[in-house]
C-alpha positions as CSV (number, residue, x, y, z in Angstrom):
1,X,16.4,8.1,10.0
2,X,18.3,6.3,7.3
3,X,17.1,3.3,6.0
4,X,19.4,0.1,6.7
5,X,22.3,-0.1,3.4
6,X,21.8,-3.2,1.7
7,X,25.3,-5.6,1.8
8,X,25.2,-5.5,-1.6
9,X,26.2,-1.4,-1.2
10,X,28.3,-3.0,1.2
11,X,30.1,-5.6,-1.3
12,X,30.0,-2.9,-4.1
13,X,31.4,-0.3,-1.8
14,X,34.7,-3.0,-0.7
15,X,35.1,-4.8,-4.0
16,X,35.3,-0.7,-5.6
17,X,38.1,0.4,-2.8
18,X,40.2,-2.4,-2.5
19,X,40.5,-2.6,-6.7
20,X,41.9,1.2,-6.0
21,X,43.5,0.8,-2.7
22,X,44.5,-2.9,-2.9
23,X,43.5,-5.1,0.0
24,X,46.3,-3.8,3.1
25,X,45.3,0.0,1.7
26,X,41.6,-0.4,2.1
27,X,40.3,0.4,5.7
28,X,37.4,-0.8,7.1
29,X,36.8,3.3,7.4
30,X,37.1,3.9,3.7
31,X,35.1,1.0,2.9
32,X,32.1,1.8,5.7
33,X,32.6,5.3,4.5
34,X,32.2,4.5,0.4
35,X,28.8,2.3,1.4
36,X,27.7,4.8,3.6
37,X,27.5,3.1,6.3
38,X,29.1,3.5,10.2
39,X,32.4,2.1,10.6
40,X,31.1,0.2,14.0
41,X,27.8,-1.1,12.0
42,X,30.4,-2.7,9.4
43,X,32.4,-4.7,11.9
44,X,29.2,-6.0,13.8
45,X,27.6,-7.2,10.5
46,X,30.6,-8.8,8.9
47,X,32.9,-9.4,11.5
48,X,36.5,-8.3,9.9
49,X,37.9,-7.1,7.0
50,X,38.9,-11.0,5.5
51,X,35.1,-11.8,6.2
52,X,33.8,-8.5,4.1
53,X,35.7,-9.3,1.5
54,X,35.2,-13.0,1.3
55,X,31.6,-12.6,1.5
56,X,31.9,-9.9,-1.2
57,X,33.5,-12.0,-3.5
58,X,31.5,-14.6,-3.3
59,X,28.6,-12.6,-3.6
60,X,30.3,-11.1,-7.3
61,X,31.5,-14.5,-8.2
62,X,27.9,-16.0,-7.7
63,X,26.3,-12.9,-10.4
64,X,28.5,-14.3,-12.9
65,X,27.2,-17.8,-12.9
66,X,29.4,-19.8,-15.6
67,X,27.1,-22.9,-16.6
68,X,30.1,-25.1,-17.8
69,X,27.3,-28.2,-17.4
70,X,28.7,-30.9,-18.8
71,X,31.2,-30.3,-21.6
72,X,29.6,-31.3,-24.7
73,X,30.9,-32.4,-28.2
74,X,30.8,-28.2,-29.3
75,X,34.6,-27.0,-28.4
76,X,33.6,-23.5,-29.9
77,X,30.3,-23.7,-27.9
78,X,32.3,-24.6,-24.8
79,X,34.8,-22.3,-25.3
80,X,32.8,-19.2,-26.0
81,X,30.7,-19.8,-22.6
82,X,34.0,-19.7,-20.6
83,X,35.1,-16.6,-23.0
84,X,32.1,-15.1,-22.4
85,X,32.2,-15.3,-18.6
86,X,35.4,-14.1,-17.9
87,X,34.5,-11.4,-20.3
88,X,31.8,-10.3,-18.4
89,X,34.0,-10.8,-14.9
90,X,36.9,-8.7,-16.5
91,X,34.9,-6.0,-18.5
92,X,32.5,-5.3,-14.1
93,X,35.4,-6.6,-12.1
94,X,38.8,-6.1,-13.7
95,X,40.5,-3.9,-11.4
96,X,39.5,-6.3,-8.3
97,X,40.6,-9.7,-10.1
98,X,43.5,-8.3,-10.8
99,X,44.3,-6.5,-7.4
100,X,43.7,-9.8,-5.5
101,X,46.1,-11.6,-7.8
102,X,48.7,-9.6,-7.4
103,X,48.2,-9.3,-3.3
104,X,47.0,-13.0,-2.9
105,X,51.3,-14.1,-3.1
106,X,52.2,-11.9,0.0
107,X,48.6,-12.0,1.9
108,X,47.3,-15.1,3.3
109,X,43.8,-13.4,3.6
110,X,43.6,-12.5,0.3
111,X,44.5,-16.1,-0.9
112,X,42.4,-17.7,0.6
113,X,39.5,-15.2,-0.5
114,X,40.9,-16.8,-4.3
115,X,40.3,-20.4,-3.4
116,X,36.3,-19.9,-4.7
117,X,37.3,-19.1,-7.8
118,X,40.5,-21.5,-7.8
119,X,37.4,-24.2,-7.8
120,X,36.2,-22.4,-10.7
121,X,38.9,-22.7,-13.1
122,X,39.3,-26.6,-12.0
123,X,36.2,-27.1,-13.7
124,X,37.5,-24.9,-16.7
125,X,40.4,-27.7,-16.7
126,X,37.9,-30.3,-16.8
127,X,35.9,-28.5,-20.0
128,X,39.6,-28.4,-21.8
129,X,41.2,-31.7,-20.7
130,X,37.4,-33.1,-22.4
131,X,38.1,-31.5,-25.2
132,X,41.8,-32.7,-25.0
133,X,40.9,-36.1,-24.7
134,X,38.5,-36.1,-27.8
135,X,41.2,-34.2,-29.9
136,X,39.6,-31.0,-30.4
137,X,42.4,-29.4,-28.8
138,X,46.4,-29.8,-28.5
139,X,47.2,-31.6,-25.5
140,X,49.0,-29.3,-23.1
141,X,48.3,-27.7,-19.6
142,X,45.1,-27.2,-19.0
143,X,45.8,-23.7,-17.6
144,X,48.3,-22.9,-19.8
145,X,45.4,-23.4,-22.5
146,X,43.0,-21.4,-20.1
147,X,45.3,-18.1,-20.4
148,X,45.5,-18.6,-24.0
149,X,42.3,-18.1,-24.3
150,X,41.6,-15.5,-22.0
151,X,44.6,-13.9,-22.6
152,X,42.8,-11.2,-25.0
153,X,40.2,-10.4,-22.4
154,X,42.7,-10.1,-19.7
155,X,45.3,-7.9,-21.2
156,X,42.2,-5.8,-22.0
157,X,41.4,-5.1,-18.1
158,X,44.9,-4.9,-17.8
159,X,45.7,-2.2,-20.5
160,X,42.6,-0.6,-18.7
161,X,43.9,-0.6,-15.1
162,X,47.5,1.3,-16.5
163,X,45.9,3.5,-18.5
164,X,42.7,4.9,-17.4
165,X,42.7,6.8,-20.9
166,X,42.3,3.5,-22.8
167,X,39.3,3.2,-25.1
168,X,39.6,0.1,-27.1
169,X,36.1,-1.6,-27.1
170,X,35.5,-4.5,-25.3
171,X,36.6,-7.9,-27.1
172,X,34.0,-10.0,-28.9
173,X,34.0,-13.4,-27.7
174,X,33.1,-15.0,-30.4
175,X,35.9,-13.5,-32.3
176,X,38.7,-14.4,-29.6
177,X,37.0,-18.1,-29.5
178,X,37.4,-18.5,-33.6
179,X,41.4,-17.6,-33.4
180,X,42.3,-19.5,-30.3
181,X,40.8,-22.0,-32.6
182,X,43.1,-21.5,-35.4
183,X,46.4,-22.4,-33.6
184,X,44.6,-24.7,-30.8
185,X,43.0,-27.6,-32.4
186,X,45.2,-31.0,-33.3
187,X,45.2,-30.5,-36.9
188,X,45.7,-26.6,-37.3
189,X,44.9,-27.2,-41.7
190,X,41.4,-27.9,-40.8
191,X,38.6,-25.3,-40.2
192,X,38.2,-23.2,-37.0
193,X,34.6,-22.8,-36.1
């Protein structure tokens, strides 16, 4: 007899089909087939589909722990954690991120799967309006900031999702941090750490 599949397999196995299938393409069968698992077994462990995939987002979210802490007076250091995170997030789980945005406008399940890491990027606001406020960084929308900087990284996952073919090595963070720096700070003469 089989031992019992883990709900990690089970997370992996729903995160993997619905960044293929998209959320209304994935059925519970495909998913309880990719973890190996009975369809029956999935529904009396999890409940329904919104429940599988909430609990398996929350379970990926909470693997990439972002430790914002309290902003500090480093913008670059600041900075290059959040970089580094979504790098990390995009580079494992690009195809899923960017499944669930796309879905999350027509499907109310899906949305409210995104409100964990809505709260996310409120406290990646509150590291950018710090930095605002101390004028370390052009005042402007916090978000609008946020996809500046992650703009590099995202476009990568992006570029990988249409073209499966793409090769171009992952960004380095540190790199992407130093030239958001160039045109982001108050006073864009002075140096970009």
């Amino acid at each position: 007899m089989a031992g019992r599949v883990s709900d990690e397999t089970v997370f992996d196995a729903v995160l993997a089909v619905v960044a293929e299938q998209g959320y209304e393409g994935a059925t519970t069968r495909a998913i309880a087939d990719a973890a190996g698992i009975n369809e029956a077994t999935l529904f009396r462990r999890f409940g329904s589909k919104a429940n599988l995939l909430r609990q398996a987002v929350r379970g990926s979210f909470a693997e990439f722990a972002l430790d914002l802490g309290s902003p500090g007076d480093d913008v670059a250091a600041d900075l290059l954690t959040i970089v580094n995170y979504y790098s990390r997030l995009y580079e494992t789980r690009g195809g899923l991120v960017l499944t669930l945005m796309r879905e999350a406008e027509f499907n109310q399940e899906v949305a409210a799967v995104l409100g964990e890491p809505e709260s996310l990027l409120e406290r990646v606001d509150e590291v950018v309006l710090h930095h605002q406020r101390r004028g370390a960084l052009v005042a402007e929308p916090p978000r609008q900031t946020f996809f500046a900087l992650v703009g590099p990284v995202m476009m990568r996952a992006v570029a990988r999702r249409v073209d499966r073919r793409a090769t171009q090595p992952p960004v380095d963070p540190e790199v992407v941090v130093r030239r958001f720096l160039r045109g982001h700070r108050p006073d864009a003469t002075g140096p970009a750490t």
